[in-house]
C-alpha positions in Angstrom: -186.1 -4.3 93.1 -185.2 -5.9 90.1 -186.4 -5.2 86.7 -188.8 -7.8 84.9 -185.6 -7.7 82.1 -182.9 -8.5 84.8 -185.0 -11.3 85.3 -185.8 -12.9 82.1 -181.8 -12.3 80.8 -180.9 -15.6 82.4 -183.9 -17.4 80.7 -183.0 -16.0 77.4 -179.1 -17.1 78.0 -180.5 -20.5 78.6 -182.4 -20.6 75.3 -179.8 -18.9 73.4 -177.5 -22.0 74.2 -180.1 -24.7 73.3 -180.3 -22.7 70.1 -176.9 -23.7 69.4 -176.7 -27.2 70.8 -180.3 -27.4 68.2 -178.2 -25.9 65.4 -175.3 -28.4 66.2 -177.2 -31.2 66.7 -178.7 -29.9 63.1 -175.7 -29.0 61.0 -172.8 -32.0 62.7 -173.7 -34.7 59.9 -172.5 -32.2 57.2 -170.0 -30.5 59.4 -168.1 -33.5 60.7 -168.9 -35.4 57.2 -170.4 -38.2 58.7 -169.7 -41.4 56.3 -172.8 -41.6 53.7 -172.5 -45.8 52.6 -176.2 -46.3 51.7 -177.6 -42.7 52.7 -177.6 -41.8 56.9 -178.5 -44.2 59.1 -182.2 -43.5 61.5 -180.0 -42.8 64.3 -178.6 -39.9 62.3 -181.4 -38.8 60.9 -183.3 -38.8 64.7 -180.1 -36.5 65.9 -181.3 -33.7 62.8 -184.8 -34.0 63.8 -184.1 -33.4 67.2 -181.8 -30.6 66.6 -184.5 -28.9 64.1 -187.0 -29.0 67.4 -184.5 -28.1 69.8 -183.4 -25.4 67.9 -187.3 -24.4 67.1 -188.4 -24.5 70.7 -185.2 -22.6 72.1 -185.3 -19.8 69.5 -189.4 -19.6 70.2 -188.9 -19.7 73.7 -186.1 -17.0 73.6 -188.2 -14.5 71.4 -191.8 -15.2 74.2 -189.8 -14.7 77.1 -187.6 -11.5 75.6 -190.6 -9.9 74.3 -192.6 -10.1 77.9 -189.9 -8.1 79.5 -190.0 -5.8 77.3 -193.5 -5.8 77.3 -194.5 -5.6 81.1 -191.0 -2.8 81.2 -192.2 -0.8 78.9 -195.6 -0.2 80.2 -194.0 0.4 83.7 -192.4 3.5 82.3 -195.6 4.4 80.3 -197.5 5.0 83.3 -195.3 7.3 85.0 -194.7 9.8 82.1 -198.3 9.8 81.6 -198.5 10.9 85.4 -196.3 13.4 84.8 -198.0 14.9 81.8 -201.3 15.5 83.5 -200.0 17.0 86.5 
C-alpha cells in the first residue's frame, strides 16, 4: 500500500519545476539583458506577468499538496500509538 506521501511526491516534483519555468519566465529579461530601446515591449512584459503567476500558482500548489500528505500521514500514525497507549 502506498503512503499518501509516495503519492503526492510526483505532484510536488511537478510544481517544483513550474516554479522554475515561473521564475525563468520572471527573471530572463534581466538575465539574458533583453534590449531596453524605449522601455520593454507588452510582449515582454506579458512573459513577467505570466512567470510571476506561474511561479505563484506552482509554489502555492506545491506547499497545499505537500502539507496534505503530511497531514492525512501523520494522523495515520497518531491513531495507532494512541491504541497502543490505552491498551
Amino acid at each position: 500500500m502506498r503512503t499518501e506521501l509516495s503519492r503526492a511526491l510526483p505532484l510536488v516534483l511537478i510544481f517544483a519545476l513550474g516554479l522554475g519555468a515561473g521564475i525563468w519566465a520572471f527573471i530572463s529579461p534581466w538575465v539574458l539583458t533583453y534590449p531596453v530601446t524605449n522601455g520593454w515591449s507588452s510582449s515582454v512584459w506579458s512573459g513577467i506577468w505570466v512567470g510571476v503567476i506561474v511561479a505563484g500558482l506552482s509554489g502555492a500548489s506545491a506547499v497545499v499538496v505537500l502539507a496534505r500528505a503530511l497531514h492525512i500521514t501523520l494522523n495515520r500514525i497518531q491513531p495507532a500509538s494512541r491504541n497502543q497507549r490505552e491498551e
